[in-house]
C-alpha positions as CSV (number, residue, x, y, z in Angstrom):
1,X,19.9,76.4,-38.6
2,X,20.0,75.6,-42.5
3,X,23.8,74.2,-41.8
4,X,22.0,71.8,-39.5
5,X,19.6,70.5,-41.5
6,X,21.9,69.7,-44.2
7,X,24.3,67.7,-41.8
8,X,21.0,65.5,-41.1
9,X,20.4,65.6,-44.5
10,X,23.8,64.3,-45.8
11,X,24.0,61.8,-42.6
12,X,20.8,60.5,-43.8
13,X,22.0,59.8,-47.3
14,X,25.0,58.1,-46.1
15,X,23.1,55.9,-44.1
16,X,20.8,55.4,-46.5
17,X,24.0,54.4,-49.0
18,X,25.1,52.0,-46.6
19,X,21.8,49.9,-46.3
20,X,20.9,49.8,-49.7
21,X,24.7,48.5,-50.6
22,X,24.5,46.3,-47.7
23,X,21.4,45.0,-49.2
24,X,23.0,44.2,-52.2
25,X,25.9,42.4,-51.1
26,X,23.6,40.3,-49.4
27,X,21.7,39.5,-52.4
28,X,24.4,38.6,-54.6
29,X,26.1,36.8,-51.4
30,X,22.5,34.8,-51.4
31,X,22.8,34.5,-55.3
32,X,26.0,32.8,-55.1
33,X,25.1,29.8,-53.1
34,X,21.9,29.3,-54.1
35,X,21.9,29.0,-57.8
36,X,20.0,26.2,-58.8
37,X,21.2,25.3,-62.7
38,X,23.6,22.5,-61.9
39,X,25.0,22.3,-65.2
40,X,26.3,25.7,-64.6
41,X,27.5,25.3,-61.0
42,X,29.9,22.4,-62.7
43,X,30.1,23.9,-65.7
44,X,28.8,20.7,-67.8
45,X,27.7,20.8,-71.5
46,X,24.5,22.0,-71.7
47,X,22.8,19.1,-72.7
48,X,23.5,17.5,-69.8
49,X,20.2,16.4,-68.7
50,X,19.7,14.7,-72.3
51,X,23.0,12.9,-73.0
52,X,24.6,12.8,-70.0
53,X,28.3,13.8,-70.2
54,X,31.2,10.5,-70.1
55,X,31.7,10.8,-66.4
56,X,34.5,8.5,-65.0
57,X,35.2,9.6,-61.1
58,X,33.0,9.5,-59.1
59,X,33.4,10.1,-55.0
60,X,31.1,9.4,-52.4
61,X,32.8,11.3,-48.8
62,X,30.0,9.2,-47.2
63,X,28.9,10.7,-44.0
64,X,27.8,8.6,-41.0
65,X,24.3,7.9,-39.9
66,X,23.2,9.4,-43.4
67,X,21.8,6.4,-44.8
68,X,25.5,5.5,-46.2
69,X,25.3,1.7,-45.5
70,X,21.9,1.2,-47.5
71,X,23.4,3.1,-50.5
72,X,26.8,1.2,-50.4
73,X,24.4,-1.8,-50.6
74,X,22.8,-0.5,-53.6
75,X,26.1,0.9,-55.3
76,X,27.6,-2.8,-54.9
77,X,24.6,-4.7,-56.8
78,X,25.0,-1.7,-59.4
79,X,28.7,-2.1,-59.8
80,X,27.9,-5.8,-61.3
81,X,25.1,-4.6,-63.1
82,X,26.1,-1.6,-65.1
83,X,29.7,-2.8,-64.6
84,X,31.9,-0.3,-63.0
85,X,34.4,-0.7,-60.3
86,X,33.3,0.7,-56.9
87,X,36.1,0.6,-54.1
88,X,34.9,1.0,-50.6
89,X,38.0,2.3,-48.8
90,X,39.2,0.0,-45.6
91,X,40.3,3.5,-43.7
92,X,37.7,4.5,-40.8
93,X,37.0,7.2,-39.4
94,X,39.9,9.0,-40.8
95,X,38.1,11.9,-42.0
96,X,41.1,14.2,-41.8
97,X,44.4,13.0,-43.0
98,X,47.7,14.1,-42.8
99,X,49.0,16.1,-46.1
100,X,51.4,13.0,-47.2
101,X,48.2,10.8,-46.6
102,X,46.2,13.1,-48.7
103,X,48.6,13.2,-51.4
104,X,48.3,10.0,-50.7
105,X,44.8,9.8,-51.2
106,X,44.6,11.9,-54.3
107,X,47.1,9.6,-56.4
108,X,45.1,6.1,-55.3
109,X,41.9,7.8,-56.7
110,X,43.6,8.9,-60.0
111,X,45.1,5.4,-60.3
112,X,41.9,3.4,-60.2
113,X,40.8,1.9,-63.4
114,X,37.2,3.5,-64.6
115,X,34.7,4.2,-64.7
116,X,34.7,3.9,-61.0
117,X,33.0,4.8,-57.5
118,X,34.9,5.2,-54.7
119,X,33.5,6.0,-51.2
120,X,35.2,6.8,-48.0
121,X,34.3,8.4,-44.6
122,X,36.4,11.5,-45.3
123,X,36.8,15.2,-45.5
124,X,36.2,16.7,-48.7
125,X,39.6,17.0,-50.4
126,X,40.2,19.9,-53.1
127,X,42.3,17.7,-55.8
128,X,43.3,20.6,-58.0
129,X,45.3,21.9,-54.8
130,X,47.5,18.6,-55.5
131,X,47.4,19.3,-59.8
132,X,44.7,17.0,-60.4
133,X,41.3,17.1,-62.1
134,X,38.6,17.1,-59.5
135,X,35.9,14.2,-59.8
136,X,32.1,14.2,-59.6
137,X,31.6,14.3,-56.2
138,X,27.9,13.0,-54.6
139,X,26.8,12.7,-50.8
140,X,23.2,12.5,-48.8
141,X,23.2,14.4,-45.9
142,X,20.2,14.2,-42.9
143,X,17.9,16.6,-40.6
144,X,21.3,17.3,-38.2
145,X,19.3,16.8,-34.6
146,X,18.4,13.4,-35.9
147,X,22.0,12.2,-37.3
148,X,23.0,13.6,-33.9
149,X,20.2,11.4,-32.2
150,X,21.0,8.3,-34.1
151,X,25.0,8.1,-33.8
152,X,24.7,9.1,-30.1
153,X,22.8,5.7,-29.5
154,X,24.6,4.0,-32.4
155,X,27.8,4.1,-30.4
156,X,26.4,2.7,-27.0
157,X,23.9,-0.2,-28.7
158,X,24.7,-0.7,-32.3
159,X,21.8,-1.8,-34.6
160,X,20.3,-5.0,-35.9
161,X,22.3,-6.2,-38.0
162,X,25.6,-5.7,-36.3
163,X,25.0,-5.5,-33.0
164,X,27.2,-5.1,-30.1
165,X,30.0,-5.4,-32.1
166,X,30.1,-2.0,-33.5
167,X,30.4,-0.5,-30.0
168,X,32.8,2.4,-30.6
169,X,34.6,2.3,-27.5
170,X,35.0,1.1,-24.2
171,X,32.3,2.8,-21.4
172,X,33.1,3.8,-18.2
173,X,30.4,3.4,-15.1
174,X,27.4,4.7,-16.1
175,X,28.4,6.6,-19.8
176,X,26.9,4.2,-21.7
177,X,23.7,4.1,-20.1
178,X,23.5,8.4,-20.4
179,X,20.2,9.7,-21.6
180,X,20.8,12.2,-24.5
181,X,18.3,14.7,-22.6
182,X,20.3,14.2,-19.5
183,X,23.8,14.7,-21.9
184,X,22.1,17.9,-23.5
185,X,20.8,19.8,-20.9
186,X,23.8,19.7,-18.5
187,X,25.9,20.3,-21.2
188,X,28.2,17.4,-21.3
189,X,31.1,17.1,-23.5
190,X,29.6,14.5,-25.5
191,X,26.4,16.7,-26.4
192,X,28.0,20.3,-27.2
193,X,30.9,22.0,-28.6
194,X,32.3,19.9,-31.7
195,X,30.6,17.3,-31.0
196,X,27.3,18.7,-32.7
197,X,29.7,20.6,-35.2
198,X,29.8,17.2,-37.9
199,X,28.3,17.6,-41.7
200,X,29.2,20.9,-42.1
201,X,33.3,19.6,-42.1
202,X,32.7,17.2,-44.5
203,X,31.8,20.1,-47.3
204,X,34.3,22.3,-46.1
205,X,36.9,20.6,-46.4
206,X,40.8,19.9,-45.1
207,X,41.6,23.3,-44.0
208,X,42.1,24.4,-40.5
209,X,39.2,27.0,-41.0
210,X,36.7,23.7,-41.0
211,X,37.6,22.6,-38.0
212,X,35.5,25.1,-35.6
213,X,32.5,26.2,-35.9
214,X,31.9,29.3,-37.9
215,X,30.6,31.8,-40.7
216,X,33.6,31.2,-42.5
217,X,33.8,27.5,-42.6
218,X,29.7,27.5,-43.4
219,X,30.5,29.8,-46.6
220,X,33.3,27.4,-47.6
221,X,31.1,24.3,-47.2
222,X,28.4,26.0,-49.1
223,X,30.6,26.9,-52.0
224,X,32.5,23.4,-52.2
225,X,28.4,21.9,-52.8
226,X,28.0,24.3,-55.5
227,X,31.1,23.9,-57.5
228,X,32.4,20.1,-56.7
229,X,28.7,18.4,-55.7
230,X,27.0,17.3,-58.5
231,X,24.0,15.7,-55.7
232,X,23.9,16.3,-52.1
233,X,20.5,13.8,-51.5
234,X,18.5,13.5,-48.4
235,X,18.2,10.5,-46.3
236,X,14.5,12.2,-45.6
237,X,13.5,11.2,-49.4
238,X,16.4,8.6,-49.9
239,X,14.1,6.9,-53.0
240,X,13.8,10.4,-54.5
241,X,17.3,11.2,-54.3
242,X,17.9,7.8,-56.0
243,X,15.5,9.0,-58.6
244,X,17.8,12.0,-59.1
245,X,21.1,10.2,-59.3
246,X,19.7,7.6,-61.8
247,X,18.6,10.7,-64.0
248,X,22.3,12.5,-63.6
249,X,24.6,9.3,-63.1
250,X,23.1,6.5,-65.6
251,X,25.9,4.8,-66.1
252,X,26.2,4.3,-62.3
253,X,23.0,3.9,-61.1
254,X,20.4,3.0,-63.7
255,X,18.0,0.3,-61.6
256,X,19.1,2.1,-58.1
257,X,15.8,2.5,-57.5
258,X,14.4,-0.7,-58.4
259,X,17.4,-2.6,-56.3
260,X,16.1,-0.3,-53.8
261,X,12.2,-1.5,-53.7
262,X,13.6,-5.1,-53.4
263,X,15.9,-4.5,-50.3
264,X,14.5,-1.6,-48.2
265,X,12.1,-3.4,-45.7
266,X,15.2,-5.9,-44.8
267,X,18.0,-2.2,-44.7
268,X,16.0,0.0,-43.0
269,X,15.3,-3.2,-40.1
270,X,19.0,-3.9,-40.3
271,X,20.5,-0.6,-39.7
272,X,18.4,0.8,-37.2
273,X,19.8,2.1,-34.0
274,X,18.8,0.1,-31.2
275,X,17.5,1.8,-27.9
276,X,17.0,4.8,-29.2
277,X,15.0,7.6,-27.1
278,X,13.2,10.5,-28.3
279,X,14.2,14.4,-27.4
280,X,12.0,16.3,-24.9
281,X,11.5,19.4,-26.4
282,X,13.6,20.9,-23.5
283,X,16.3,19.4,-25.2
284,X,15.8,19.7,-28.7
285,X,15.3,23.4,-28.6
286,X,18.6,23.8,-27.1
287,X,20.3,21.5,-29.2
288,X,18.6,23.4,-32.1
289,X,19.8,26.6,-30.3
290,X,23.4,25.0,-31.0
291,X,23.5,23.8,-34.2
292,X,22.3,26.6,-36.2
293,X,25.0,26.5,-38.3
294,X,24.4,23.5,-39.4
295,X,20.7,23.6,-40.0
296,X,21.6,26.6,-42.1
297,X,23.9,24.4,-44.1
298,X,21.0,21.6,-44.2
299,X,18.4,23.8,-45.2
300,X,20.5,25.3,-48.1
301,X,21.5,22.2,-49.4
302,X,17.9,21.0,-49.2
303,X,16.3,23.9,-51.1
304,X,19.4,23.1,-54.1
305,X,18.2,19.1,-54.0
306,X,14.4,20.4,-53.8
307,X,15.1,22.8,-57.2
308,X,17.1,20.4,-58.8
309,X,14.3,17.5,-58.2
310,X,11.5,19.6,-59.0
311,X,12.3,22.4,-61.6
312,X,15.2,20.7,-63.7
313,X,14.3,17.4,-63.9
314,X,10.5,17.4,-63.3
315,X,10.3,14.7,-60.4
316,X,8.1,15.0,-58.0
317,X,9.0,16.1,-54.2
């Protein structure tokens, strides 16, 4: 009988063991991607925030239906102003290259004269992989149902300013004129599956692991923010995350914000999706359901923009 009580008793200490290092790897997993002292994330001298380090490559892996057109807007009147070069690059949608293209890729960035901002709908691309020194990279990510929302009717209507003419494709009978509540609760190709797998890529990265959706690639994404993002922003407080960027990037984008007050009634008309129509709830809470992964990744990089706003620099949410 004693025997037996000390099996229980050992069995319960192991399990105990178990949960309390569990518990602790968790923590120190949670520690990892969510410090909030960016100088240390990108190991910058530590009076950063006061100086401002000589910062001469910057890239912008723009992300669509993020707000990307109003900010290129913004970054071109700044390029006169604080006079710096900012290339836009004339590849689409090409947001994974081939290695020789990447290669590719890496040298033209190197080779531009600085200081410079270059933006392109890509991938992020690890440069030290290739022997070269990483840049500053900077994005502005959105609420991932909405993004979804907005590029779903982008494609069949365009927006103001451009119009049909930024129809993605040609439609067959009836595709253009899908409901996205139709598309998402009978499960249609076009609203499931990879599809709804979109921001997440663009942090994680060129590696096969990014290109399904998964812990792994999540982790990855979360880890290339911290080390290689200097700012992801927010399209949800696009003039606060111009706040932040003329704070760490002065030499870029001292005025954003004031360029910004003088353009934004006349960008935010132009670049609205046309047609749009609202989610039941039906259908949002299944595509909710399906893009947990990347609300995890939203609401991570959210709470780093929120600490970084608030608690570094003293700006107000």
């Amino acid at each position: 009988m004693v025997l037996k009580y000390i099996r229980y008793i050992l069995l319960f200490c192991l399990l105990l063991t178990v949960a309390i290092c569990t518990l602790v790897w968790q923590a120190s997993s949670t520690k990892e991607y969510s410090r909030s002292t960016y100088g240390k994330m990108r190991k910058l001298p530590q009076n950063y925030f006061i100086d401002g380090p000589l910062i001469t490559q910057v890239v912008y892996n723009r992300i669509g239906k993020c707000g990307s057109r109003s900010l290129n807007t913004i970054i071109h009147s700044l390029s006169k102003k604080n006079e710096f070069h900012f290339y836009t690059s004339p590849v689409g949608n090409v947001t994974r290259p081939k290695i020789l293209d990447l290669m590719s890729e890496v040298r033209l960035i190197e080779s531009m004269p600085t200081p410079m901002l270059y933006t392109r709908h890509i991938h992020f691309i690890n440069f030290e992989k290739f022997g070269h020194q990483p840049p500053v990279y900077i994005n502005v990510i959105r609420d991932p149902i909405e993004r979804f929302v907005s590029q779903f009717y982008f494609k069949r209507y365009g927006d103001n300013h451009m119009g049909m003419s930024r129809l993605a494709r040609p439609w067959h009978d009836g595709e253009r004129d899908l409901d996205i509540n139709t598309c998402v609760l009978r499960n249609y190709s076009e609203c499931s599956g990879l599809k709804l797998w979109y921001v997440v890529p663009y942090f994680c990265g060129q590696s096969p692991i990014c290109r399904e959706p998964g812990r792994d690639a999540l982790l990855r994404a979360k880890r290339h923010l911290v080390d290689n993002y200097l700012l992801v922003g927010v399209l949800e407080d696009f003039e606060g995350t111009l706040q932040v960027l003329e704070k760490l990037l002065p030499t870029y984008f001292n005025g954003a914000v004031k360029i910004w007050k003088k353009v934004e009634n006349k960008s935010v008309k132009n670049t609205a999706t046309r047609n749009k129509v609202p989610l039941t709830p039906e259908a949002d809470a299944v595509l909710r359901d399906k893009m947990k992964l990347e609300y995890e990744f939203y609401d991570f990089a959210f709470a780093l923009y929120r600490q970084l706003k608030v608690f570094q620099l003293g700006l107000d949410l």
